[in-house]
RODO-468573 format. One record per atom (N, C-alpha, C): x, y, z. Coordinates in pm, whole numbers, padded with zeros to 5 digits, always signed. Example, Ala and Ser with C-alpha at 12.3 -4.5 7.8 and 13.67 -1.06 7.14 Angstrom:
2
+01319-00569+00780+01230-00450+00780+01320-00330+00780+01285-00225+00708+01367-00106+00714+01290+00003+00787
***
This chain:
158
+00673-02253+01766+00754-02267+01646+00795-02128+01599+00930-02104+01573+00999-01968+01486+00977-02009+01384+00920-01845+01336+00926-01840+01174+01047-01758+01137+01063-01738+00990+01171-01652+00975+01094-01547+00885+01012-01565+00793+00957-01454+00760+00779-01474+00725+00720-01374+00770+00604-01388+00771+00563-01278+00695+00471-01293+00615+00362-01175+00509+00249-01132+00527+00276-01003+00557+00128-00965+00586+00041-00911+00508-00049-00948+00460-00146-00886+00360-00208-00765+00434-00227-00665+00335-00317-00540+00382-00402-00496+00279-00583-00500+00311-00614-00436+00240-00697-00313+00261-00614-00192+00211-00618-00090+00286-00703+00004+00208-00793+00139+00293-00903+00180+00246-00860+00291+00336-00975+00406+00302-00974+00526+00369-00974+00507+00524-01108+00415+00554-01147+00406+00721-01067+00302+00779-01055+00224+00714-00986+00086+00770-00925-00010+00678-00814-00039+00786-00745-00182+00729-00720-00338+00749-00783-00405+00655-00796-00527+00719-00627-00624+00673-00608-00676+00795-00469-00710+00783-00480-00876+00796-00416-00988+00777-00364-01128+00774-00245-01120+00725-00210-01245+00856-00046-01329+00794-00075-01461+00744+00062-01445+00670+00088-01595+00563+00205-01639+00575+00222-01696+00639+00355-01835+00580+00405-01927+00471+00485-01943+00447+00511-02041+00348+00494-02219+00429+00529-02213+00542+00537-02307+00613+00362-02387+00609+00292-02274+00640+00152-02323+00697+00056-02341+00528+00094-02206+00440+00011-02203+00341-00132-02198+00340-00141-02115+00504-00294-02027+00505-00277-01866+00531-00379-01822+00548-00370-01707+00560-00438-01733+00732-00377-01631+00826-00405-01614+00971-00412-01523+01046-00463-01513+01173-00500-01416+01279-00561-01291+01133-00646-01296+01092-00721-01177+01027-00794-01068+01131-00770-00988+01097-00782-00858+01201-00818-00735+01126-00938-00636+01134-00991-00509+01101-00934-00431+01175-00852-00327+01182-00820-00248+01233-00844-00067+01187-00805+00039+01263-00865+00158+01191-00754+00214+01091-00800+00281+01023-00671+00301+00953-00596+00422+00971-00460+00392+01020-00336+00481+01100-00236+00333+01099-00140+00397+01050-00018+00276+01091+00023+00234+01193-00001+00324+01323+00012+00272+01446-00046+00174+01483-00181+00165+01378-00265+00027+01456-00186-00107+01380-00125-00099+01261-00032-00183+01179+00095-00239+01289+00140-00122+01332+00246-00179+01387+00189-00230+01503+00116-00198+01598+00035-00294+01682+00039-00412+01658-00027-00424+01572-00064-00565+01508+00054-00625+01494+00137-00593+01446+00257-00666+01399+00344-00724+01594+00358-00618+01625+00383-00674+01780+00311-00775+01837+00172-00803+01812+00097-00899+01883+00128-01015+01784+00156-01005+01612+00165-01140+01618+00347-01222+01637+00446-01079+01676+00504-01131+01716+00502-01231+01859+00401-01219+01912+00377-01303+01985+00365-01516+01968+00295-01484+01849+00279-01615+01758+00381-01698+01710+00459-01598+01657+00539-01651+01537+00697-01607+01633+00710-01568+01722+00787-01536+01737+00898-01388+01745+01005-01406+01841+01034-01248+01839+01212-01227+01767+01218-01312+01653+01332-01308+01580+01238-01259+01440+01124-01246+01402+01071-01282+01290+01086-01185+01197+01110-01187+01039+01076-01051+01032+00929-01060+00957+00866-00940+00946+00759-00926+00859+00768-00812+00743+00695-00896+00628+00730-00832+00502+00544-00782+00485+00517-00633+00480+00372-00606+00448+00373-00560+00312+00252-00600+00240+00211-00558+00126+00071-00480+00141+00096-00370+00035-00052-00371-00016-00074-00314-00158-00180-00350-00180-00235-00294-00345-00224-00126-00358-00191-00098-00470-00219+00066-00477-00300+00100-00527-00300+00225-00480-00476+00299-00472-00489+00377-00433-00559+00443-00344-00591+00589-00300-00530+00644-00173-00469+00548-00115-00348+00593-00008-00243+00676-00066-00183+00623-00182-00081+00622-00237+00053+00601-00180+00146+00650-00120+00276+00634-00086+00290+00634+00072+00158+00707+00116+00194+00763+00247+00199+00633+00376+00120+00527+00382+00131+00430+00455+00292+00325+00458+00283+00378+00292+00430+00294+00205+00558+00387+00357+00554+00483+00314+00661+00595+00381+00675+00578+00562+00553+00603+00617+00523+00592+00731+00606+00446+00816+00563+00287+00701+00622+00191+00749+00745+00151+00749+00823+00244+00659+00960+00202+00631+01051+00294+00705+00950+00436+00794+01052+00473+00859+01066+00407+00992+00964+00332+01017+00954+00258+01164+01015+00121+01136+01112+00075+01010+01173-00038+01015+01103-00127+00975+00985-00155+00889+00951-00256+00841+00939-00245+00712+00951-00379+00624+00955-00364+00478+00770-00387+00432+00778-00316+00364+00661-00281+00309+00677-00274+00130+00586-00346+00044+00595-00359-00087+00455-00293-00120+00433-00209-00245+00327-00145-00272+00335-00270-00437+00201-00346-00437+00196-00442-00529+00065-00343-00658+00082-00370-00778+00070-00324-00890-00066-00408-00886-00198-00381-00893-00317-00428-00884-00361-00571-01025-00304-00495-01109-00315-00574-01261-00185-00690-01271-00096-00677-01211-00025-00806-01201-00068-00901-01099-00089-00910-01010-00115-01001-00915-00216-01161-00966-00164-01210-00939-00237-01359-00952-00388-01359-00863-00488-01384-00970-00628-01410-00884-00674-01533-00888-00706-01581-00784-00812-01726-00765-00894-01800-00886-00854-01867-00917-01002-01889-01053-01068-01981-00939-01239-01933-01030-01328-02067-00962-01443-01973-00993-01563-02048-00993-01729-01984-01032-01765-01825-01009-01746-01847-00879-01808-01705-00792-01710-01685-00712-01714-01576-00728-01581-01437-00684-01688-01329-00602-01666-01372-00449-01706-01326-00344-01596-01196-00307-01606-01086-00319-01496-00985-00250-01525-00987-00151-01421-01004-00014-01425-00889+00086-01287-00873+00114-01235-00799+00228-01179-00733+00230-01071-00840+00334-01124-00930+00380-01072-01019+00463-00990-01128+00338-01046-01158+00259-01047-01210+00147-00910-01166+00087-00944-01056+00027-00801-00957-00016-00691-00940+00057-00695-00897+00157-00565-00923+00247-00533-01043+00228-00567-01150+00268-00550-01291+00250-00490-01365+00114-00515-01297-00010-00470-01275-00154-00316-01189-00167-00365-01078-00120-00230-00967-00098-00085-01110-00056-00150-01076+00113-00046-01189+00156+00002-01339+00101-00098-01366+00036-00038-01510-00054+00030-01439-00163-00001-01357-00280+00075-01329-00340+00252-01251-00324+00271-01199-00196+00402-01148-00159+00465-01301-00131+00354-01412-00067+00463-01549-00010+00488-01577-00118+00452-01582-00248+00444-01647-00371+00551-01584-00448+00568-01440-00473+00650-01334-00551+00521-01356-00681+00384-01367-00697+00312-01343-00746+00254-01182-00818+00381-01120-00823+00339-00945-00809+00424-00899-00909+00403-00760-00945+00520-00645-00957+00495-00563-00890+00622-00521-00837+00557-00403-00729+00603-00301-00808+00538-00203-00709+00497-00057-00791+00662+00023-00742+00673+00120-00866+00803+00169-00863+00780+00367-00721+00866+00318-00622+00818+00441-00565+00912+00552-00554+00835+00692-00599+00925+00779-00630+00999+00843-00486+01166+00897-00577+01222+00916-00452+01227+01064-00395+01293+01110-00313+01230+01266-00315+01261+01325-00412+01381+01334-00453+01352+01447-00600+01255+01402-00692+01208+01298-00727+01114+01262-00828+00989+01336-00775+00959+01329-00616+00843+01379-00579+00866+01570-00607+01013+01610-00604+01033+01750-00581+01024+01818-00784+01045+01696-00812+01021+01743-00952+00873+01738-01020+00811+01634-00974+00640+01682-01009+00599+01794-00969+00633+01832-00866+00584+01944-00789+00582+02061-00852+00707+02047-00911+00789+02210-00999+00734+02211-01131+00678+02101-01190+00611+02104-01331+00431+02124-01329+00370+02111-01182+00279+02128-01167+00238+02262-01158+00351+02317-01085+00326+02456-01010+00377+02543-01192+00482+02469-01265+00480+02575-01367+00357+02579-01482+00314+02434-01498+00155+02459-01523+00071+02537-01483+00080+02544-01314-00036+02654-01251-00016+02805-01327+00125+02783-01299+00143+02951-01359+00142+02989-01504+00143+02871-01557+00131+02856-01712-00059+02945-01770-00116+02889-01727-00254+02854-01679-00303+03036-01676-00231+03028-01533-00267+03185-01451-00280+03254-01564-00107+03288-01570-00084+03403-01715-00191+03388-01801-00242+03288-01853-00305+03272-01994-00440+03329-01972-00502+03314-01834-00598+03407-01783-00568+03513-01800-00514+03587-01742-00459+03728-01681-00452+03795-01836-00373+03731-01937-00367+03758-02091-00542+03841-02114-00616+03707-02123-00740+03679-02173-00811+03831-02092-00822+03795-01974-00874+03912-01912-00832+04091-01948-00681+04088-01980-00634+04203-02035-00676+04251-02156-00704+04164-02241-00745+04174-02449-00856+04185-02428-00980+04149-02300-01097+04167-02302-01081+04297-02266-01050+04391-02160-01059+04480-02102-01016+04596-02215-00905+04585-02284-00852+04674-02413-00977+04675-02492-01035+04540-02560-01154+04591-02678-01255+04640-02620
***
């Protein structure tokens, strides 16, 4: 059976990423897979489940933000796949007694919430936005410096 679009949940960490797809068709989460974390092993993955689903398909990956920050975001969109960075505090969670985390779990959440539009995704800056933090950081640094260099001089005079 062709799909036409499939969601992949990611929930991604320093060492590793655990990845699942979701359909709207099936309304599970599938093939769950630990992988290391490098996007090459992402796009791997994504080739093998084109195997499954088919080789017209596209795939839409999400993940929560956090301590990656942009760079997995960047990496996937220059190799042609859409990738959404989802806002942690919007996302729709499970109700029910006991709230078991893992990480298999979360991906599996991730990916239901992108099939769903259950999200806001996070706004990502473009290069000048990134070239302009940069320049207000660095005039802080030097802001900073001087005010040393001051301090150290008025000590050295009295």
């Amino acid at each position: 059976m062709n799909y036409n679009t499939v969601y992949v949940g990611m929930d991604v960490h320093k060492e590793s990423f655990s990845l699942c797809c979701y359909t709207n068709e099936k309304e599970q989460a599938e093939y769950p897979q630990k992988v290391d974390a490098h996007y090459s092993k992402v796009l791997n993955y994504l080739e093998a489940m084109r195997f499954h689903y088919g080789d017209d398909v596209m795939f839409i990956c999400g993940y929560e933000a956090g301590c990656l920050g942009f760079t997995l975001y960047h990496q996937l969109t220059s190799h042609n796949v859409k990738c959404i960075i989802l806002a942690p505090t919007t996302m729709s969670k499970p109700t029910g007694k006991k709230k078991v985390k893992t990480d298999k779990r979360d991906a599996a959440l991730i990916a239901r919430c992108l099939a769903h539009h259950d999200y806001s995704p996070v706004h990502i800056p473009t290069e000048q936005d990134e070239q302009v933090k940069e320049y207000i950081r660095m005039r802080q640094d030097h802001k900073l410096a001087l005010k040393k260099i001051k301090q150290q001089i008025l000590a050295f005079c009295l």
